[in-house]
PDB file of N, CA, C and O in Angstrom:
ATOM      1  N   UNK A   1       5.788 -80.579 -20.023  1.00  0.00           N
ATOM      2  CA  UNK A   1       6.156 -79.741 -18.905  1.00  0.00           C
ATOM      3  C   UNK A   1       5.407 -78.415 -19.024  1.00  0.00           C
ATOM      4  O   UNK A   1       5.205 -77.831 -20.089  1.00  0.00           O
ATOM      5  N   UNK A   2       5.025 -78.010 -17.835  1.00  0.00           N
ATOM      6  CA  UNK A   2       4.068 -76.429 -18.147  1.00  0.00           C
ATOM      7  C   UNK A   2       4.952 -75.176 -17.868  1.00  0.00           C
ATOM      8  O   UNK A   2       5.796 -75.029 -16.984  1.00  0.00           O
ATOM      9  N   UNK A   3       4.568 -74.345 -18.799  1.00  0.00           N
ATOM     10  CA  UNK A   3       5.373 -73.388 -18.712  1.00  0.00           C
ATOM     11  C   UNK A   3       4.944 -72.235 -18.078  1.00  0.00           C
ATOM     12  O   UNK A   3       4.002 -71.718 -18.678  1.00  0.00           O
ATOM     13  N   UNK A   4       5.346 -71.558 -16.934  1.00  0.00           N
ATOM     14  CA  UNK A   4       4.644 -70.817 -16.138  1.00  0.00           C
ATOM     15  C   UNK A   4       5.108 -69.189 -16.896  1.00  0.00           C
ATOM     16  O   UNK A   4       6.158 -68.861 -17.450  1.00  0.00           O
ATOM     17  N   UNK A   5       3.940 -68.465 -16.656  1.00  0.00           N
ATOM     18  CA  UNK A   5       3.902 -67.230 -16.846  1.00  0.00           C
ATOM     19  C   UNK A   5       4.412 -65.883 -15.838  1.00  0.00           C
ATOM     20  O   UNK A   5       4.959 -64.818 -16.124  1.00  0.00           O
ATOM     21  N   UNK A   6       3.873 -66.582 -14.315  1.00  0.00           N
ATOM     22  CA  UNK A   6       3.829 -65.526 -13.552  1.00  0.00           C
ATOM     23  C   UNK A   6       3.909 -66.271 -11.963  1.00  0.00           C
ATOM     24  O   UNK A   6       3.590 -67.456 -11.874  1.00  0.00           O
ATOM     25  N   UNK A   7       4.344 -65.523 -10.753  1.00  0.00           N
ATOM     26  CA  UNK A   7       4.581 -66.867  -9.885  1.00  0.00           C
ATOM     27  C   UNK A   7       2.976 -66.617  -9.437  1.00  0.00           C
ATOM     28  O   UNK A   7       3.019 -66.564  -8.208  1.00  0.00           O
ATOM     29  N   UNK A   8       1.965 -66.488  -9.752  1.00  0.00           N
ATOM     30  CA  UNK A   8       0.994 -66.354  -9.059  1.00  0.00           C
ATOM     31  C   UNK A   8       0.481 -68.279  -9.757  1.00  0.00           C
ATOM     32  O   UNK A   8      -0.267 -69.030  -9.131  1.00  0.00           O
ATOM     33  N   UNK A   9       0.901 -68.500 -10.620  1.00  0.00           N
ATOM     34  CA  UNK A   9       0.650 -70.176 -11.203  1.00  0.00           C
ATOM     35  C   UNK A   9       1.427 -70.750 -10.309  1.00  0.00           C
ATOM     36  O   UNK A   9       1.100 -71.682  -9.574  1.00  0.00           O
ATOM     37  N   UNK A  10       2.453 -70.218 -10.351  1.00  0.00           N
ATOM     38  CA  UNK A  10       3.777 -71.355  -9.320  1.00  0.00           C
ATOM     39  C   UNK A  10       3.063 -71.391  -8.314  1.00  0.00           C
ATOM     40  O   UNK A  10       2.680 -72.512  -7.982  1.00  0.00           O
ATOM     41  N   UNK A  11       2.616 -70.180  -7.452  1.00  0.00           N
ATOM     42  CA  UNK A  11       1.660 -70.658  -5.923  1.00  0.00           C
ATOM     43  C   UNK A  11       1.175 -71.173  -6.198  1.00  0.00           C
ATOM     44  O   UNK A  11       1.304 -72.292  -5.703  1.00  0.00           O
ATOM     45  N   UNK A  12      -0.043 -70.988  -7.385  1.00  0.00           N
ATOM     46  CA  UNK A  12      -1.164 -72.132  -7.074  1.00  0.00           C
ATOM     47  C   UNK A  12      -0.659 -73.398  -7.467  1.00  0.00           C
ATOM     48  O   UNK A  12      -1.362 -74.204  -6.858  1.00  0.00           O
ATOM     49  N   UNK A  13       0.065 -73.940  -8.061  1.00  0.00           N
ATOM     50  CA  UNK A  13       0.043 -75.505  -8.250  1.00  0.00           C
ATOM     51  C   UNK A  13       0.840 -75.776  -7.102  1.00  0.00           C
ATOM     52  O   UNK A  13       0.796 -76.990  -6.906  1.00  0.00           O
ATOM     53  N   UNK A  14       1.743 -75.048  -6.020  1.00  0.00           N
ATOM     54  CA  UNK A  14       2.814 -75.182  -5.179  1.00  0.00           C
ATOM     55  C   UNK A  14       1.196 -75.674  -4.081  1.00  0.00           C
ATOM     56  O   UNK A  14       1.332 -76.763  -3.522  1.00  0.00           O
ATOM     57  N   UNK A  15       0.018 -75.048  -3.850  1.00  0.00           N
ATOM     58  CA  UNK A  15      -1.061 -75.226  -2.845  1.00  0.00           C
ATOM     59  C   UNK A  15      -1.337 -76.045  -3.903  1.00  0.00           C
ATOM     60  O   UNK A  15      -0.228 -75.993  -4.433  1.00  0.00           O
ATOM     61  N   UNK A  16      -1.896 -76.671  -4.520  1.00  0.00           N
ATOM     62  CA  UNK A  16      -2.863 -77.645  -4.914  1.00  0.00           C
ATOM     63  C   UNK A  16      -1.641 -79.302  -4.679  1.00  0.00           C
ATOM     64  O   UNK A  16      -2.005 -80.394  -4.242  1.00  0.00           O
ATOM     65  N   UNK A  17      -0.370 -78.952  -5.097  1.00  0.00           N
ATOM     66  CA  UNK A  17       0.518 -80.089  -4.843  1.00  0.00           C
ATOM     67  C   UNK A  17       0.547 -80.146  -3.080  1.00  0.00           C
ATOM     68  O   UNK A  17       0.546 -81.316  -2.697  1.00  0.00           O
ATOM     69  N   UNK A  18       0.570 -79.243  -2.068  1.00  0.00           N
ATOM     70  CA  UNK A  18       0.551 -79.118  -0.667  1.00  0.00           C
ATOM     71  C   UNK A  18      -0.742 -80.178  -0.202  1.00  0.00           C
ATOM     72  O   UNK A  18      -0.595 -81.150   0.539  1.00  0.00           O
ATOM     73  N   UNK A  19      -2.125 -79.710  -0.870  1.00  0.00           N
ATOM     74  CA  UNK A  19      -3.208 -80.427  -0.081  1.00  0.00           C
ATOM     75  C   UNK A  19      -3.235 -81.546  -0.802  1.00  0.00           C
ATOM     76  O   UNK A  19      -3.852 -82.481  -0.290  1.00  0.00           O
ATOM     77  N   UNK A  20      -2.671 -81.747  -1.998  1.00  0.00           N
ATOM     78  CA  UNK A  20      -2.762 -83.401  -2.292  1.00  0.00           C
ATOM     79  C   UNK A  20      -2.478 -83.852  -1.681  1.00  0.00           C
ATOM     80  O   UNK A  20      -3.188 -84.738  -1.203  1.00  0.00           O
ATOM     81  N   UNK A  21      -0.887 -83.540  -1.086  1.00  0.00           N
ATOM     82  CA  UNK A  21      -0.301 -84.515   0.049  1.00  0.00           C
ATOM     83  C   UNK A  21      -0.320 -84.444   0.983  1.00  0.00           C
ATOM     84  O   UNK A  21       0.330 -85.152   1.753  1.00  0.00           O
ATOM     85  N   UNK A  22      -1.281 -83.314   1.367  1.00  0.00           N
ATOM     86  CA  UNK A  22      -2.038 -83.457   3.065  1.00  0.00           C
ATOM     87  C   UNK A  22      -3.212 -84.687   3.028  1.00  0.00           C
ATOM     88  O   UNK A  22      -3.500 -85.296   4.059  1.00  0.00           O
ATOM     89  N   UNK A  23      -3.814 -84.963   1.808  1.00  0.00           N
ATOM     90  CA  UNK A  23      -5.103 -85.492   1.703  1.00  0.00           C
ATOM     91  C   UNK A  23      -4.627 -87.291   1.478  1.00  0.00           C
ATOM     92  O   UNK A  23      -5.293 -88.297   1.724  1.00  0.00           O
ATOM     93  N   UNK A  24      -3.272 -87.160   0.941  1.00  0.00           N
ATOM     94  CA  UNK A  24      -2.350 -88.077   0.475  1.00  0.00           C
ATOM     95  C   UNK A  24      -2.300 -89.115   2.279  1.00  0.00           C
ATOM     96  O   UNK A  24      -2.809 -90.195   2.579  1.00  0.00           O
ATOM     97  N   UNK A  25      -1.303 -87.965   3.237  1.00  0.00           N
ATOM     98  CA  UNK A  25      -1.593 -88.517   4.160  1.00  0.00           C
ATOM     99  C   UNK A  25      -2.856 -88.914   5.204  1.00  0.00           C
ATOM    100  O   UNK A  25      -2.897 -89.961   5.850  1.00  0.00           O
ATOM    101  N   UNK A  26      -3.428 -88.320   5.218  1.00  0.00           N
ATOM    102  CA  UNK A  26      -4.726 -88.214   5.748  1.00  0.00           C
ATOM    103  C   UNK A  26      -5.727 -89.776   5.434  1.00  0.00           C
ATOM    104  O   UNK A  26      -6.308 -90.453   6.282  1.00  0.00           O
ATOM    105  N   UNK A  27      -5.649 -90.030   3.777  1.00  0.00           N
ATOM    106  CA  UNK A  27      -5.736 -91.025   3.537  1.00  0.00           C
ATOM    107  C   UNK A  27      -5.326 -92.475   4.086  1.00  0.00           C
ATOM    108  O   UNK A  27      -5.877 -93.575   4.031  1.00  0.00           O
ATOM    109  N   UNK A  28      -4.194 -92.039   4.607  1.00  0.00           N
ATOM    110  CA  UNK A  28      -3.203 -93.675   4.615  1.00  0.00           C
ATOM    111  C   UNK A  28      -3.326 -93.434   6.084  1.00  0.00           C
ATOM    112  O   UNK A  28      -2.962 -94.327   6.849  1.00  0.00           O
ATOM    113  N   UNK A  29      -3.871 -92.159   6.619  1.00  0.00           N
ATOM    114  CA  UNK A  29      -4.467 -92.732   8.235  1.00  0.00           C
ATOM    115  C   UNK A  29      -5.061 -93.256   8.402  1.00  0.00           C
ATOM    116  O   UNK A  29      -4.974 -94.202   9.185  1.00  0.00           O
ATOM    117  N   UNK A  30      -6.690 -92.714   7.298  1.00  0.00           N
ATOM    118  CA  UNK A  30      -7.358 -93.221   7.453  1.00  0.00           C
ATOM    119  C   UNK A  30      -7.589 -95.042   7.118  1.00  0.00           C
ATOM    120  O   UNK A  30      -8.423 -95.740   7.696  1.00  0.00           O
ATOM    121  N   UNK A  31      -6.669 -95.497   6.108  1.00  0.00           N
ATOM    122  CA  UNK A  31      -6.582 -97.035   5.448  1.00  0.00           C
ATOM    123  C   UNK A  31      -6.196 -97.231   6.549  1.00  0.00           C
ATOM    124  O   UNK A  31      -7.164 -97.630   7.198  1.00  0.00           O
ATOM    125  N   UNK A  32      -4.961 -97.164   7.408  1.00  0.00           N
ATOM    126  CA  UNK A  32      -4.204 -97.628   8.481  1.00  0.00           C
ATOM    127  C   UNK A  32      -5.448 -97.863   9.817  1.00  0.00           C
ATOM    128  O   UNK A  32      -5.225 -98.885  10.465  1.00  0.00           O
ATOM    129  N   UNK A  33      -6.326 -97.291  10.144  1.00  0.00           N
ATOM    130  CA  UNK A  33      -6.966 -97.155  10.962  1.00  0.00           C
ATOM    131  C   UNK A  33      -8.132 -98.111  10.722  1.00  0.00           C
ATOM    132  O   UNK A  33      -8.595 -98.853  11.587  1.00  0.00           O
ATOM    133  N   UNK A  34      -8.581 -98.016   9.402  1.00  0.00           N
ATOM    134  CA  UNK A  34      -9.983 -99.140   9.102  1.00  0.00           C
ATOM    135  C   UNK A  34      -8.830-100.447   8.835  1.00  0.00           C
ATOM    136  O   UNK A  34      -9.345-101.563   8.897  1.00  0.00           O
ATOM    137  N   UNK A  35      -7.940-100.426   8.664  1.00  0.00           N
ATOM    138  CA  UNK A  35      -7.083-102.273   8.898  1.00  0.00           C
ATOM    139  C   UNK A  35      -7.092-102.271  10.232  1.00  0.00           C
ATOM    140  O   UNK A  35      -7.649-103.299  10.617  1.00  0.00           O
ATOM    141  N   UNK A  36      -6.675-101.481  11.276  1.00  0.00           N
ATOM    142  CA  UNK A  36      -6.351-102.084  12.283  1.00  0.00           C
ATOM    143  C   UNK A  36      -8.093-102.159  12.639  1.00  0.00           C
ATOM    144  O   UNK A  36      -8.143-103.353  12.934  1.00  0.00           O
ATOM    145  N   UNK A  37      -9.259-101.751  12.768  1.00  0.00           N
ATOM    146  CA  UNK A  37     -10.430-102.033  12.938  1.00  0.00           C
ATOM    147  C   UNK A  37     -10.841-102.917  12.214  1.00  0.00           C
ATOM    148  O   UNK A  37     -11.753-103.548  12.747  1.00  0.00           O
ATOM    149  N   UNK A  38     -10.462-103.392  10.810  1.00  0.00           N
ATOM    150  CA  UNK A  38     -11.044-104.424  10.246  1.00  0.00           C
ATOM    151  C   UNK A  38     -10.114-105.901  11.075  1.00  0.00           C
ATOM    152  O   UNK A  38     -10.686-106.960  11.331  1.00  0.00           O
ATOM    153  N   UNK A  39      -9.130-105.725  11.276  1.00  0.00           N
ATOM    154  CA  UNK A  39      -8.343-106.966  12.342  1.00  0.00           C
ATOM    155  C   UNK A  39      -8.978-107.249  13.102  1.00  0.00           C
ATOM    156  O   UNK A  39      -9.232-108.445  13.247  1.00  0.00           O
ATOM    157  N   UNK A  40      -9.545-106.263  13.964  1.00  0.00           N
ATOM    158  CA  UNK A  40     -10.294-105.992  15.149  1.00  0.00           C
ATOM    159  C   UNK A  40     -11.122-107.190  14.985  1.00  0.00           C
ATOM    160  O   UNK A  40     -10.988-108.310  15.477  1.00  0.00           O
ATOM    161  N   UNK A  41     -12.127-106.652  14.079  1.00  0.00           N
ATOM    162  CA  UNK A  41     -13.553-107.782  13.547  1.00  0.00           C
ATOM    163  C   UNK A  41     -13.504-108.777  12.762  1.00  0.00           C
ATOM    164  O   UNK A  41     -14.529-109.200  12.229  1.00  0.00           O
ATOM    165  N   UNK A  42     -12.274-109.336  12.548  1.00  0.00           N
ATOM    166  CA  UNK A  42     -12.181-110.491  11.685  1.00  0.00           C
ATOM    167  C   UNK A  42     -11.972-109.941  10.324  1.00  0.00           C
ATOM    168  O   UNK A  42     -12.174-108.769  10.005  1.00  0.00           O
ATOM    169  N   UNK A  43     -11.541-110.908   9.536  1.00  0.00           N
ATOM    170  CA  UNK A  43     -11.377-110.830   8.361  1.00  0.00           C
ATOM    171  C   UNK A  43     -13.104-111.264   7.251  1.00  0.00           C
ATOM    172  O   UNK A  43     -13.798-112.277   7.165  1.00  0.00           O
ATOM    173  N   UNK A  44     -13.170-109.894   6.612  1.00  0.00           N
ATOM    174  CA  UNK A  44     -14.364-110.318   5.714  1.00  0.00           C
ATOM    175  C   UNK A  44     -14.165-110.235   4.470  1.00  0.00           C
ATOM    176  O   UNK A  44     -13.053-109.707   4.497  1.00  0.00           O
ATOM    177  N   UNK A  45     -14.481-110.399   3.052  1.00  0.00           N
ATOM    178  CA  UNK A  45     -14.135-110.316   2.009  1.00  0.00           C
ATOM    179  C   UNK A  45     -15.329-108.695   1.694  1.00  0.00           C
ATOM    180  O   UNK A  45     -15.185-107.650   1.060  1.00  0.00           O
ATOM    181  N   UNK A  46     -16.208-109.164   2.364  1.00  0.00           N
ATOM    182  CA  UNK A  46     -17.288-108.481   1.861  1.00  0.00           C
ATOM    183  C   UNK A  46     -16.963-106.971   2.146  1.00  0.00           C
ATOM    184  O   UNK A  46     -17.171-106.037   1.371  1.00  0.00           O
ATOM    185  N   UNK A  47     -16.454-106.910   3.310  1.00  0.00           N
ATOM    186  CA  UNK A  47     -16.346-105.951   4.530  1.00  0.00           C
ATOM    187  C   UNK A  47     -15.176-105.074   3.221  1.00  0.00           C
ATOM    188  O   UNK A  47     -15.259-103.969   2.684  1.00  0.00           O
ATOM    189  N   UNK A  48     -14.127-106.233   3.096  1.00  0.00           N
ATOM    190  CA  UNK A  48     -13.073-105.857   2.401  1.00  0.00           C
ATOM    191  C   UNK A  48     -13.093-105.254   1.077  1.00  0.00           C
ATOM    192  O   UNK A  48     -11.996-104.881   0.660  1.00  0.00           O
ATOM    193  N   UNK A  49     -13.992-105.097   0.410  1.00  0.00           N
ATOM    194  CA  UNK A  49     -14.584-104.622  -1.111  1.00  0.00           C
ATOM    195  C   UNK A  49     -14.703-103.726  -1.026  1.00  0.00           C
ATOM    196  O   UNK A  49     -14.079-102.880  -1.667  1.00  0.00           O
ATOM    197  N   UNK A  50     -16.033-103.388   0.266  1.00  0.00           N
ATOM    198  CA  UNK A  50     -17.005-101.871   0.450  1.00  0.00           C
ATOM    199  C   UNK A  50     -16.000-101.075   0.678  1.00  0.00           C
ATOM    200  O   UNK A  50     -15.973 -99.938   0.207  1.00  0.00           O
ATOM    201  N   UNK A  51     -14.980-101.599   1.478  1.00  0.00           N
ATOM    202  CA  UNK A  51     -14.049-100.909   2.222  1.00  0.00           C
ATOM    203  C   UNK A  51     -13.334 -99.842   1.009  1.00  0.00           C
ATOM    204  O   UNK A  51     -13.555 -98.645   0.828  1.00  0.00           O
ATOM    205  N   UNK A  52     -12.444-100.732   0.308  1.00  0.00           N
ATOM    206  CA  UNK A  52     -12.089-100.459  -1.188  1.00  0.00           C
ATOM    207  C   UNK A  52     -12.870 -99.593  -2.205  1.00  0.00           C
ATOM    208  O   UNK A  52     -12.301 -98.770  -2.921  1.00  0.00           O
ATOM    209  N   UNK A  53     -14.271 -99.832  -2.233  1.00  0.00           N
ATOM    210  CA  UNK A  53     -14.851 -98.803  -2.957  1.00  0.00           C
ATOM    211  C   UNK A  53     -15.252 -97.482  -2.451  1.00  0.00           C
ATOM    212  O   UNK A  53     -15.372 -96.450  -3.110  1.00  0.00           O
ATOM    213  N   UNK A  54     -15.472 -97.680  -0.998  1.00  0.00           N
ATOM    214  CA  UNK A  54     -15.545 -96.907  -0.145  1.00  0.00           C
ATOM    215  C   UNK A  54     -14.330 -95.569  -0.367  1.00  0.00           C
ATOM    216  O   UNK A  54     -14.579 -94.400  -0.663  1.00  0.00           O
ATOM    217  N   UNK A  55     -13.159 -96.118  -0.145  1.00  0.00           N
ATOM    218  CA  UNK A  55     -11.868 -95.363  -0.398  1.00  0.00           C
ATOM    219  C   UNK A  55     -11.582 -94.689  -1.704  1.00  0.00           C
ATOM    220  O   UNK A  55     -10.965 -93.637  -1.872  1.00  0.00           O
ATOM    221  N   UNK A  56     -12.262 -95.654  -2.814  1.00  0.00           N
ATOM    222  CA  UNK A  56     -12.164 -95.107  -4.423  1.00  0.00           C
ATOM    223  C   UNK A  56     -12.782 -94.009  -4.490  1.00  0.00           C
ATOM    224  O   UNK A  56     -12.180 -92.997  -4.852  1.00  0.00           O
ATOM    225  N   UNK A  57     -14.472 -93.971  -4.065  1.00  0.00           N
ATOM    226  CA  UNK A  57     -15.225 -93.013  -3.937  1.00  0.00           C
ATOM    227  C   UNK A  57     -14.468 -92.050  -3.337  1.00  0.00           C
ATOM    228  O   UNK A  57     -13.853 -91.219  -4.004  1.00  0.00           O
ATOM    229  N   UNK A  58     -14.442 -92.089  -1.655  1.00  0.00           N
ATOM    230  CA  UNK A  58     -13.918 -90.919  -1.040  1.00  0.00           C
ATOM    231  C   UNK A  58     -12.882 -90.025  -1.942  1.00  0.00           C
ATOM    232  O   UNK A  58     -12.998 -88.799  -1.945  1.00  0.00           O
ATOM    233  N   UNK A  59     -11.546 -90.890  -2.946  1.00  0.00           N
ATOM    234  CA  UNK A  59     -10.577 -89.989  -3.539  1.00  0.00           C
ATOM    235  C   UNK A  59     -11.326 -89.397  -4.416  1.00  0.00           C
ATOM    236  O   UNK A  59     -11.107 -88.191  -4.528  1.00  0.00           O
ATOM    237  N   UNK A  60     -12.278 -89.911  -5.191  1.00  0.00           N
ATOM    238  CA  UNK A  60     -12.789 -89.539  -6.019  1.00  0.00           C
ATOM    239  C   UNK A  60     -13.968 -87.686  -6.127  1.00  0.00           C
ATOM    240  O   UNK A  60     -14.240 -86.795  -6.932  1.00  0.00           O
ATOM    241  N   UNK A  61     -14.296 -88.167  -4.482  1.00  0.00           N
ATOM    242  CA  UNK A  61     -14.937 -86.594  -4.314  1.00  0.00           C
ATOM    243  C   UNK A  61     -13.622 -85.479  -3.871  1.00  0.00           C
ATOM    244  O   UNK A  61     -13.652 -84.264  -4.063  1.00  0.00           O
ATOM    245  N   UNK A  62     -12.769 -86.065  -3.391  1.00  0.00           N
ATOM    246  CA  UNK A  62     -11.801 -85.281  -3.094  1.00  0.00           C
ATOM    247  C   UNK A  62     -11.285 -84.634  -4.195  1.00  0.00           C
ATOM    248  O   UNK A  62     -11.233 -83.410  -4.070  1.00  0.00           O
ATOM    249  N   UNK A  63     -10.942 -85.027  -5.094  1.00  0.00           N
ATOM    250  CA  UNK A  63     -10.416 -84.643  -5.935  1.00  0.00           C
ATOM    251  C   UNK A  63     -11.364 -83.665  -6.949  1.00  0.00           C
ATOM    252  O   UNK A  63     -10.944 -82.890  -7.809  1.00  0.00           O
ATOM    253  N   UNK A  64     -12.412 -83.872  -6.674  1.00  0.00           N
ATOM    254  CA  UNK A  64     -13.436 -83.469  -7.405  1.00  0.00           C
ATOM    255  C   UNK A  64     -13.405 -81.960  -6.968  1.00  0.00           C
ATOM    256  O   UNK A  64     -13.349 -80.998  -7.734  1.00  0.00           O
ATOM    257  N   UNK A  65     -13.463 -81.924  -5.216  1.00  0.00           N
ATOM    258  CA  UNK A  65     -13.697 -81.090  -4.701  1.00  0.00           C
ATOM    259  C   UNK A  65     -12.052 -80.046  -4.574  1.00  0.00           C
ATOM    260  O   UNK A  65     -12.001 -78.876  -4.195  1.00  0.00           O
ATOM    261  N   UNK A  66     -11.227 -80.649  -4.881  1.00  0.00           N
ATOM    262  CA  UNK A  66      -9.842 -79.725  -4.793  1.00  0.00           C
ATOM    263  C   UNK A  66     -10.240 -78.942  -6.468  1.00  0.00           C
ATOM    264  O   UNK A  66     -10.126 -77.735  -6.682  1.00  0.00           O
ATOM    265  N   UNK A  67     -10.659 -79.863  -7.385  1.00  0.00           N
ATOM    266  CA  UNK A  67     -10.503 -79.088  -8.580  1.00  0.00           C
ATOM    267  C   UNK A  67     -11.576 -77.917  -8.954  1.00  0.00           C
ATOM    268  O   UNK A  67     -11.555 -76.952  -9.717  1.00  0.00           O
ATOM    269  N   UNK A  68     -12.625 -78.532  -7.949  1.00  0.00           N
ATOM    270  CA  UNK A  68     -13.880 -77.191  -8.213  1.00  0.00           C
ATOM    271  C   UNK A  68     -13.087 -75.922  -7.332  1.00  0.00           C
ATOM    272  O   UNK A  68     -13.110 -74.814  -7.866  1.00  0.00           O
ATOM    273  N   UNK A  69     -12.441 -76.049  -6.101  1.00  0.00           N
ATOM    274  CA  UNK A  69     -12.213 -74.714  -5.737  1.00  0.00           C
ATOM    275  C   UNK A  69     -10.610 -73.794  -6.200  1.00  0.00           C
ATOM    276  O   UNK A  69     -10.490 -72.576  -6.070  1.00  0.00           O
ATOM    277  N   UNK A  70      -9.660 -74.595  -6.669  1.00  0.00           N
ATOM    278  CA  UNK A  70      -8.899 -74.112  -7.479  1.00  0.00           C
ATOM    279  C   UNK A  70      -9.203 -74.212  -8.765  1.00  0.00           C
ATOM    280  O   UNK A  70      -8.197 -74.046  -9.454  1.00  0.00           O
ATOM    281  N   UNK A  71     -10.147 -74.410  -9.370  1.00  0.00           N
ATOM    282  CA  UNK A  71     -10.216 -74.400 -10.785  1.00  0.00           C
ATOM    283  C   UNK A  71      -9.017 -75.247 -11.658  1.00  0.00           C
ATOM    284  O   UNK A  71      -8.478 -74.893 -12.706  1.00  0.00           O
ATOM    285  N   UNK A  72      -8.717 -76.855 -10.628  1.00  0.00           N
ATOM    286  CA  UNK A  72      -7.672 -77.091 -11.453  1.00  0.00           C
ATOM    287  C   UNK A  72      -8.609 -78.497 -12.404  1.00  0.00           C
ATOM    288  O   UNK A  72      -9.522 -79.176 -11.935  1.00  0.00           O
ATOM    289  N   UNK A  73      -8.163 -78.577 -13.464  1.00  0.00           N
ATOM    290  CA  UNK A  73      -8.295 -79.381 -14.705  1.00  0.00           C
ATOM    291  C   UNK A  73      -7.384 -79.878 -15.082  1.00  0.00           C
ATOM    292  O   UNK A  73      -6.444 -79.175 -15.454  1.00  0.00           O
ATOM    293  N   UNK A  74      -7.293 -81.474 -15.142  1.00  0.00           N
ATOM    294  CA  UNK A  74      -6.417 -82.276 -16.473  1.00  0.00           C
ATOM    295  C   UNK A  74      -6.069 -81.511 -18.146  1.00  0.00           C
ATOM    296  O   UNK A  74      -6.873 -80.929 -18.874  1.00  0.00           O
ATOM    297  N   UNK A  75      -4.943 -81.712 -18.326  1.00  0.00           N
ATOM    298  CA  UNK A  75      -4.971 -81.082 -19.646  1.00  0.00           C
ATOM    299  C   UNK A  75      -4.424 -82.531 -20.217  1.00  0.00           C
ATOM    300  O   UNK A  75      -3.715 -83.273 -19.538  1.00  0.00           O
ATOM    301  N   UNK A  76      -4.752 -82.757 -21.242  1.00  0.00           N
ATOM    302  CA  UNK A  76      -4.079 -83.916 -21.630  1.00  0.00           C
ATOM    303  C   UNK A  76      -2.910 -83.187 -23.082  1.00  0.00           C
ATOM    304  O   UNK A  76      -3.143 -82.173 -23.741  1.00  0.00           O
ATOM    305  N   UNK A  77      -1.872 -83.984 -23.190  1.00  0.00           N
ATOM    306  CA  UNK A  77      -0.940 -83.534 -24.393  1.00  0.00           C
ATOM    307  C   UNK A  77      -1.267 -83.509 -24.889  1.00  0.00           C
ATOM    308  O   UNK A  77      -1.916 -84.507 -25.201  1.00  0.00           O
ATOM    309  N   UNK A  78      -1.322 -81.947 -25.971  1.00  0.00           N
ATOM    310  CA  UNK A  78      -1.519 -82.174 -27.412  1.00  0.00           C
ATOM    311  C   UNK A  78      -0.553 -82.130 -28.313  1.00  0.00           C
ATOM    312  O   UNK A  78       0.112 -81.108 -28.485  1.00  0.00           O
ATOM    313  N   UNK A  79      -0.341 -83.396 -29.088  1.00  0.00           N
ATOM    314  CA  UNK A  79       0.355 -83.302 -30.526  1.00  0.00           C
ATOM    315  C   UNK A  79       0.738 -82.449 -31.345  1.00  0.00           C
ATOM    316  O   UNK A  79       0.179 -82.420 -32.442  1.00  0.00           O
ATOM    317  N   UNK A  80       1.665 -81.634 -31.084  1.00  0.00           N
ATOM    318  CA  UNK A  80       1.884 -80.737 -32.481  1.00  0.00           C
ATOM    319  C   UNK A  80       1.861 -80.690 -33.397  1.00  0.00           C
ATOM    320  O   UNK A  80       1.677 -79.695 -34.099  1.00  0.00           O
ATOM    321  N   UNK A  81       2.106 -82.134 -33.804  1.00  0.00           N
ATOM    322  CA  UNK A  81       2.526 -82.505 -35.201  1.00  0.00           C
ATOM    323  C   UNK A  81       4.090 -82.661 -35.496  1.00  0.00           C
ATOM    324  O   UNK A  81       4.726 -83.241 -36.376  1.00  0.00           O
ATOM    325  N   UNK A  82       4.418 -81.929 -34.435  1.00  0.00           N
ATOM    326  CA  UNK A  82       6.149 -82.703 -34.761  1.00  0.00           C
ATOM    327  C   UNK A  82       6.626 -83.713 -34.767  1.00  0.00           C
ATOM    328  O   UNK A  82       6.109 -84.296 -33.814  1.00  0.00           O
ATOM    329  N   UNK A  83       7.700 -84.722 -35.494  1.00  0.00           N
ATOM    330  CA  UNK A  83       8.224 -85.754 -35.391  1.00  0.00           C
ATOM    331  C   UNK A  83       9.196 -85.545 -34.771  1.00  0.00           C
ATOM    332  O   UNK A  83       9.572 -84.379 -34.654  1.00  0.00           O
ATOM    333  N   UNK A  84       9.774 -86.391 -34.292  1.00  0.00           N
ATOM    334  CA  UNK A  84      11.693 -86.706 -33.874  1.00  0.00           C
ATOM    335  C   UNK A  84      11.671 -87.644 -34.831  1.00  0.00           C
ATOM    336  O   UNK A  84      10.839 -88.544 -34.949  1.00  0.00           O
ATOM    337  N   UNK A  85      12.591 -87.421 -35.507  1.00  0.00           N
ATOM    338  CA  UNK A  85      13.612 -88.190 -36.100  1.00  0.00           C
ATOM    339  C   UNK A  85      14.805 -88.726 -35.403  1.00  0.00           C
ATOM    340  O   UNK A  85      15.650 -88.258 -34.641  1.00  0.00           O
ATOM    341  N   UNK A  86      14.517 -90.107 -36.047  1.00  0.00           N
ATOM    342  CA  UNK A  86      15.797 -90.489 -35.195  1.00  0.00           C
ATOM    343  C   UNK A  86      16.580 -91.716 -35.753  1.00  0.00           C
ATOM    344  O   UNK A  86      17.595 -92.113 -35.179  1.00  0.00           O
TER     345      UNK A  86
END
């Protein structure tokens, strides 16, 4: 859990959690919209892949691009070294 210092952190992760889930929805318009166009044109497998990587990519710059302008970064846990006993 992160421990905040000052609310100027609380805003920013309060906006970076906001446009995820603007981008969150935005997304599932956009999936919703290339199914009902891929119905449209038949069913392709091929169609159906690009489509998929297509979408991987797109999150993939997105995210890229939310973290270059808030400066946000993964932190992964670090180990203290403490045990629980138990």
């Amino acid at each position: 859990m992160r421990v905040y210092t000052n609310f100027d952190q609380i805003d920013q992760d309060l906006k970076i959690l906001k446009l995820k889930k603007q981008i969150g929805e935005e997304e599932l318009r956009l999936n919703i919209n290339g199914a009902k166009s891929g119905l449209s044109m038949g069913f392709s497998p091929v169609s159906t892949i690009a489509s998929m990587i297509g979408s991987i990519l797109q999150k993939a710059v997105v995210a890229k691009l939310v973290s270059a302008i808030f400066g946000y970064k993964r932190v992964k846990d670090v180990d203290t070294g403490e045990q629980h006993k138990g």
